[in-house]
C-alpha positions in Angstrom: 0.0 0.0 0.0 1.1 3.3 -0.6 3.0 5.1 2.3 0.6 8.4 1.6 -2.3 6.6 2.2 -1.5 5.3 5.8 -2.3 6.8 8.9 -3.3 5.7 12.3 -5.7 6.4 15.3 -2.9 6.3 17.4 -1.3 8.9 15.4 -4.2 11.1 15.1 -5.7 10.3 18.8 -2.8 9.3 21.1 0.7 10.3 19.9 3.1 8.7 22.4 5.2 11.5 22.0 1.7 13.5 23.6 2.5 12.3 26.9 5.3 14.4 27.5 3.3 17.3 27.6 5.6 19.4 25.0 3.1 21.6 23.1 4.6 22.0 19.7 3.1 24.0 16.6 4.3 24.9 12.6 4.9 27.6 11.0 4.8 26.5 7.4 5.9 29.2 4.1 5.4 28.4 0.8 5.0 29.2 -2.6 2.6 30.3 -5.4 3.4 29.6 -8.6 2.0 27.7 -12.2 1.6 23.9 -12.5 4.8 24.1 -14.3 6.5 25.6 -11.4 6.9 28.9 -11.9 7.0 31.4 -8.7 4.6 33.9 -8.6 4.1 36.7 -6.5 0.4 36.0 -5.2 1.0 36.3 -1.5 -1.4 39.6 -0.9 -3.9 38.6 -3.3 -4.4 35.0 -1.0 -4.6 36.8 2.4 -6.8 39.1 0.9 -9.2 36.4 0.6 -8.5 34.3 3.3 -7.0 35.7 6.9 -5.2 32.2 7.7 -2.6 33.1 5.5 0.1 35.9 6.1 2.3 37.6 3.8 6.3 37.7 4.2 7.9 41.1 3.0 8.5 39.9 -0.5 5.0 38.7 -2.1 6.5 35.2 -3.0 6.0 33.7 0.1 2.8 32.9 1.4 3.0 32.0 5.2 0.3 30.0 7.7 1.1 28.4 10.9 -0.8 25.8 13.4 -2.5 26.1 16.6 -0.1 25.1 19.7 -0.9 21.4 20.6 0.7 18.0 22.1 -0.8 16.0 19.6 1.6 15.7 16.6 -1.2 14.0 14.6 -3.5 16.7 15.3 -0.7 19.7 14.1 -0.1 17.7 10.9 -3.9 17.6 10.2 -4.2 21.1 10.7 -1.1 21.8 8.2 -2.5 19.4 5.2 -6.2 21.4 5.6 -4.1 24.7 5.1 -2.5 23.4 2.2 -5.2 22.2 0.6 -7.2 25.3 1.0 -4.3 27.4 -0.2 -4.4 25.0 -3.1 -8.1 25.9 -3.7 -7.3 29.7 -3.3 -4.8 29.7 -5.5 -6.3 27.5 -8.7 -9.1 30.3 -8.4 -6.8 33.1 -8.9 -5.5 31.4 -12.2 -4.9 27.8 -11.9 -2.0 28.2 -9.6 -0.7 26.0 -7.0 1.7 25.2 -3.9 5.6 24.8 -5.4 7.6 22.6 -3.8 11.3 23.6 -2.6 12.7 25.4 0.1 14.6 28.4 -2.9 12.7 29.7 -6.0 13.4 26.8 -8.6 12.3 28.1 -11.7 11.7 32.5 -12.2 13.2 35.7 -11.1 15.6 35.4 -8.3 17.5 38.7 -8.7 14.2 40.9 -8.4 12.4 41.5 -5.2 8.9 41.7 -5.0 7.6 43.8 -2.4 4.5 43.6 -0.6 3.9 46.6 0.7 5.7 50.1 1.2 4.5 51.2 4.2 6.2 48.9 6.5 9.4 49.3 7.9 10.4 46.6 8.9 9.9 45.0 5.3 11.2 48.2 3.8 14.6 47.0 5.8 14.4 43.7 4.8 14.7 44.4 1.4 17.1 46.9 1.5 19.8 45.1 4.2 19.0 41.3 2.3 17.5 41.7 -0.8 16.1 38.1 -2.6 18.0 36.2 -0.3 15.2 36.2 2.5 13.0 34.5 -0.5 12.9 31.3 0.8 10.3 29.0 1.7 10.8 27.6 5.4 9.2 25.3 8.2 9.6 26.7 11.6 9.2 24.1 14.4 7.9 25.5 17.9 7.7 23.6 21.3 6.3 25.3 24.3 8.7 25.3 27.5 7.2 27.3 30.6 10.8 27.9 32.9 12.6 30.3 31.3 15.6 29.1 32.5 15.2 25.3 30.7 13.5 27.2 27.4 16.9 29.2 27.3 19.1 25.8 27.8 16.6 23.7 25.4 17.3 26.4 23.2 20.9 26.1 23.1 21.0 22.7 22.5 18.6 22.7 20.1 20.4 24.9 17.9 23.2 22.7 18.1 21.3 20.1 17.0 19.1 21.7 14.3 21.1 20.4 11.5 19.8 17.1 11.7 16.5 18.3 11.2 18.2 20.5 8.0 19.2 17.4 6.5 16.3 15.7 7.3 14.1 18.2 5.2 16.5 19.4 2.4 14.7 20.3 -0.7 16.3 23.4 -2.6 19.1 22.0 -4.8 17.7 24.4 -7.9 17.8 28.3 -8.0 16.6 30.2 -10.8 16.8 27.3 -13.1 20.1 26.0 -12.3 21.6 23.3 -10.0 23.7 24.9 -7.2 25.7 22.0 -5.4 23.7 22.4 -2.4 21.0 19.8 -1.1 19.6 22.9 0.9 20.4 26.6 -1.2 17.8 28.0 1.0 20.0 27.7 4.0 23.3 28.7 2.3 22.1 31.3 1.0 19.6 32.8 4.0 21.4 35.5 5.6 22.1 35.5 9.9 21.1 38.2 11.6 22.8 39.6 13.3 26.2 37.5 11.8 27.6 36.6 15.1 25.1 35.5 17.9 26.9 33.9 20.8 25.4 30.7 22.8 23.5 32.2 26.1 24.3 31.3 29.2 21.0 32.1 31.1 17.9 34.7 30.0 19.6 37.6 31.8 22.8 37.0 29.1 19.9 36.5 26.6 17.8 40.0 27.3 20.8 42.2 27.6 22.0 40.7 24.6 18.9 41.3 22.7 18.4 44.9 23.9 22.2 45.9 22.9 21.7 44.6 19.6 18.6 47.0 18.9 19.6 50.1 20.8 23.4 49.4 18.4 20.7 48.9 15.5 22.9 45.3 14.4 19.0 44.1 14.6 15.6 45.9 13.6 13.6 44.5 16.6 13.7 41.3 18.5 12.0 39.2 15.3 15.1 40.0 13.7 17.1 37.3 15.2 17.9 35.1 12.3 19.8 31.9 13.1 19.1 27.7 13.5 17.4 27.8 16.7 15.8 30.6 19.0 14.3 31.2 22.3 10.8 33.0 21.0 7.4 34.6 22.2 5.3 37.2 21.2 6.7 39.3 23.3 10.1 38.8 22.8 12.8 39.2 24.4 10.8 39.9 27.7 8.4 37.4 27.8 9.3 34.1 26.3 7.3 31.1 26.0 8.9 28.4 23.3 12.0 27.1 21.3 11.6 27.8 17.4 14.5 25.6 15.0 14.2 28.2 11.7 16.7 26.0 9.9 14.5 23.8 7.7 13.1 23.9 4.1 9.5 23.1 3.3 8.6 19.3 3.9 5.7 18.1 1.4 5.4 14.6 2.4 2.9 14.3 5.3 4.5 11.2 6.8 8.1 12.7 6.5 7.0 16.1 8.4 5.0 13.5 10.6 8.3 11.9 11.7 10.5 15.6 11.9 8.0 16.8 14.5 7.9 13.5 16.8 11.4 13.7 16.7 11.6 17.1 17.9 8.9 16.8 20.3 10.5 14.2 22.1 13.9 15.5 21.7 12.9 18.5 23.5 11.1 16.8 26.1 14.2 14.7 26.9 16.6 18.1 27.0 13.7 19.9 29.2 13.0 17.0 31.8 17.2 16.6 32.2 19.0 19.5 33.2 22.3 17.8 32.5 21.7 18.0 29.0 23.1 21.3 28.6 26.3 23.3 26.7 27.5 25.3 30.2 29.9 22.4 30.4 31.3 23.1 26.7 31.0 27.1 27.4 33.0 27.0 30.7 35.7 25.4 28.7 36.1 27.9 26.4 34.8 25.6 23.0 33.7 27.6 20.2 30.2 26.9 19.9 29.5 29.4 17.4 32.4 28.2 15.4 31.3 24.5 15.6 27.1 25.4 15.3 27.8 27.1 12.0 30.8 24.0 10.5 27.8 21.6 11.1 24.5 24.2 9.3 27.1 24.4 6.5 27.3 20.7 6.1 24.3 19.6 6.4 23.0 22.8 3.6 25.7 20.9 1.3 25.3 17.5 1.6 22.1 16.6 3.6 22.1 13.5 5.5 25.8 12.9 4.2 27.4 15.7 5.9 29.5 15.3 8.9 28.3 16.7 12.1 30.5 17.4 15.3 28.2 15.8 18.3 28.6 18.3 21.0 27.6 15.5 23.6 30.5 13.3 22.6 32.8 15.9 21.5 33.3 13.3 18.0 32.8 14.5 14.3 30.0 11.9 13.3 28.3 11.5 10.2 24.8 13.4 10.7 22.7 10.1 9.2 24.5 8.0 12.1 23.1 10.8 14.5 19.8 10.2 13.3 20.3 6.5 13.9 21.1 7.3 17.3 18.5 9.4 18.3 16.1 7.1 16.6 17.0 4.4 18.5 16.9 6.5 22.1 13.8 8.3 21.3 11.8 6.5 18.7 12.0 2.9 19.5 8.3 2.4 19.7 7.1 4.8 17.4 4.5 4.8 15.0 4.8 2.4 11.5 4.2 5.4 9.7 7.1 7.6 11.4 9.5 4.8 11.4 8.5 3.8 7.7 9.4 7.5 7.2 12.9 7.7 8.5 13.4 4.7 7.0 12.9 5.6 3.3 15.1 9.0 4.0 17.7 7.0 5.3 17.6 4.6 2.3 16.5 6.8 -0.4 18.1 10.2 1.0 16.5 13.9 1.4 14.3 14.9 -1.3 17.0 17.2 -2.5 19.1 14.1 -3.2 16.5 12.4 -5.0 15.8 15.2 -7.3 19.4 15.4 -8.1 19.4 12.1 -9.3 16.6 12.3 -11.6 18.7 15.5 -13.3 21.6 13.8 -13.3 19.8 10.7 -15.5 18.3 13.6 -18.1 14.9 14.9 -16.4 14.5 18.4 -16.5 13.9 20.7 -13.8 10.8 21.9 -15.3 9.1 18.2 -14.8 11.2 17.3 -11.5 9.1 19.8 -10.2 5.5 19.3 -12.2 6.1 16.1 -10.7 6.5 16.8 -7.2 3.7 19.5 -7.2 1.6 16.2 -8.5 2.8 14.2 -6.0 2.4 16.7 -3.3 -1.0 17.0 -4.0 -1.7 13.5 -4.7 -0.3 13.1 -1.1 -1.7 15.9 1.0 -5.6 14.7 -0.6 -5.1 11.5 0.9 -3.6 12.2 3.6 -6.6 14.2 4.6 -9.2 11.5 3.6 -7.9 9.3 5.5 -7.8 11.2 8.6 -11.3 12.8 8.0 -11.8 9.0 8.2 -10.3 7.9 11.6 -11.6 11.4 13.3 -15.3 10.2 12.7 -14.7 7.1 14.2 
C-alpha cells in the first residue's frame, strides 16, 4: 500500500510523544506559482481572501502556521487542511498552485517583489537582504514554561538543528540551475545579526537582545535570524517556546509527521534533564559558534551525508548515524508510519538528493518539479481522507 495513504488512530488520537506534555506547533511558508513551477508573486492577493494566511515582505512567500498542541497528529492535520485550501485559493486566482522547494526553482531570483511600502520593517528587509530572504521555510515551535530550561533547550537545540536541516533538504535548484547544495535556501539565507553567541542564562539573553537594537545590528527582537531561537510574542521579555528556523518546506505528510515527533520528544528529553546542557562546553572555552555554524554548512551541502561534530560526545560523526542514534533513544516504539518515514530517507536520501538524481539521468527541472507539485498534491488529498476518516470514528 502506498505510504501516503497510511495513517493511524494512534497517530491522530494518542501520539506517544503527547504524553510528554511538549506543546509544539508549525509555521509553514510556501510558494505560489503555475503547475509548471513557476513562482509567482500571489501572497497579498491570497490573504486578501483568506486571513489564515500571512504575507512575508517579498509577495512570493505565502506564510500559515498551526495552533499550539501535544498531539503531533492533530498539528499535521491542521497543516494538510491549510494546504489544501491554499491550493483551492490559489487554482481560483488562475490555476495556480503550492511549489515545492525550500529556494525559488524556476523564475526571477534577482528581483524583489515587495508587498507593501508602508512597513518598515519589510522596507529594511529588502534593503539590508535583498532576494535572499525569499525562501520557503518550516519553523518548528515547542512550548517550555521555565525560562531558565527554554533558554538551555534552546541552546541545544540549535546545536542540533542540522539534523533536522538534512532531514528536510529540498532546494538543490535556483533560478533554473543546480547549485551544489541539497539545501540553497539555508546557504544562501542570511544571519542576523552575523555573530550571535550561545546564552548562558535569560539575563545573558535580554541584555544581549536589547544591545543589539539600541546598536541597530538588529531591527527589533524578530530580527534574530539563526538555526534555533528562544521566542514569544513578546520577545525578548516574555518568552514562551524554542523555534528551529533552519528547515526547508517538507511536502510529504509522513516525513513532516516523523520531523515533528522527533523534535517533540527531543525537546522533552533536554527539558525533563537538566544535565543535558552546553555550560559544560561554554565553561571550557569551545567555540560553539564556530562548531554550530561547521555543522548548518554541512548539512546545507550535503544533507544526511554531511559530517556533524556531536557536542555531547565531542566526535565528528556523520549526521545520518546521528539520526540513527536518536532514533533508536527516542523513537524505539514509534508509530509504522514515522518509522516507515525515516526509514525511506535513510535509504533513499533527502528529497534534495533524490531530485538530483533524476537531473543527473536527463529529467528536467521543469518536470522534476510538475512532478512533485503532483505528488504533493496527490499526497496531502489523501492524507486528509484518510484522517477525515479515523476522526469520525
Amino acid at each position: 500500500m502506498n505510504r501516503a495513504m497510511l495513517t493511524s488512530e494512534k497517530i491522530a488520537t494518542q501520539n506517544l510523544a503527547a504524553l510528554s506534555g511538549v506543546i509544539i506547533g508549525l509555521e509553514e511558508e510556501s510558494y505560489g506559482g503555475t503547475q509548471a513551477g513557476m513562482v509567482k508573486p500571489l501572497s497579498s492577493k491570497v490573504a486578501g481572501l483568506d486571513k489564515s494566511f500571512r504575507c512575508e515582505p517579498d509577495g512570493r512567500n505565502i506564510e500559515f502556521s498551526t495552533e499550539p498542541t501535544d498531539d503531533v497528529g492533530e498539528c499535521i492535520a491542521s497543516v494538510i487542511t491549510q494546504r489544501i485550501l491554499l491550493r483551492d485559493l490559489l487554482d481560483n486566482l488562475g490555476g495556480y498552485t503550492i511549489v515545492p522547494s525550500g529556494t525559488i526553482p524556476l523564475g526571477n531570483t534577482s528581483q524583489f517583489c515587495p508587498v507593501t511600502s508602508g512597513n518598515l520593517y519589510y522596507n529594511h528587509i529588502e534593503r539590508t537582504w535583498g532576494t535572499s530572504v525569499v525562501t520557503a521555510g518550516l519553523h518548528l515551535s515547542a512550548g517550555i514554561e521555565d525560562i531558565e530550561t527554554l533558554i538551555r533547550v534552546s541552546q541545544v537545540m540549535r546545536l542540533e538543528s542540522p539534523l533536522y536541516l538534512a532531514l528536510s533538504a529540498s532546494s538543490p535548484f535556483l533560478g533554473g540551475k543546480v547549485t551544489g547544495y541539497s539545501s540553497t535556501r539555508w546557504h544562501i539565507f542570511p544571519l542576523s545579526p552575523e555573530k550571535t553567541p550561545f546564552f548562558r542564562n535569560y539575563t545573558h539573553y535580554r541584555r544581549w537582545v536589547e544591545r543589539q537594537v539600541l546598536q541597530k545590528y538588529i531591527f527589533n527582537a524578530r530580527n534574530i535570524w539563526l538555526a534555533a531561537r528562544p521566542n514569544g510574542d513578546e520577545a525578548p521579555y516574555e518568552l514562551n517556546r524554542v523555534e528551529i528556523r533552519i528547515c526547508d518546506r517538507i511536502d510529504d505528510p509522513a516525513l513532516l509527521l516523523a520531523v515533528m515527533t522527533l523534535f517533540q520528544a527531543r525537546v522533552a528529553e533536554v527539558r525533563d534533564n537538566p544535565e543535558i546542557s552546553v555550560e559544560r562546553l561554554l565553561d571550557s572555552g569551545e567555540n560553539l559558534e564556530r562548531r554550530a555554524t561547521h555543522n548548518e554548512k554541512n548539512a546545507a551541502q550535503k544533507g544526511l551525508a554531511g559530517s556533524y561534530w556531536d557536542w555531547q560526545s565531542e566526535q565528528e560523526i556523520s549526521l545520518r548515524d546521528f539520526l540513527e542514534q536518536q532514533l533508536v533513544r527516542l523513537l524505539s516504539d514509534a508509530d509504522p508510519v514515522v518509522s516507515e518515514a525515516f526509514d525511506e530517507v535513510l535509504r533513499l536520501g533527502d528529497v534534495a538528493s533524490r531530485w538530483l538524481q533524476w537531473w543527473q539521468q536527463g529529467v528536467s527541472i521543469e518536470a522534476i518539479l510538475a512532478r512533485a507539485i503532483e505528488l504533493a498534491e496527490a499526497r496531502d488529498a489523501l492524507w486528509n481522507a484518510k484522517s477525515r476518516v479515523v476522526c469520525a470514528k
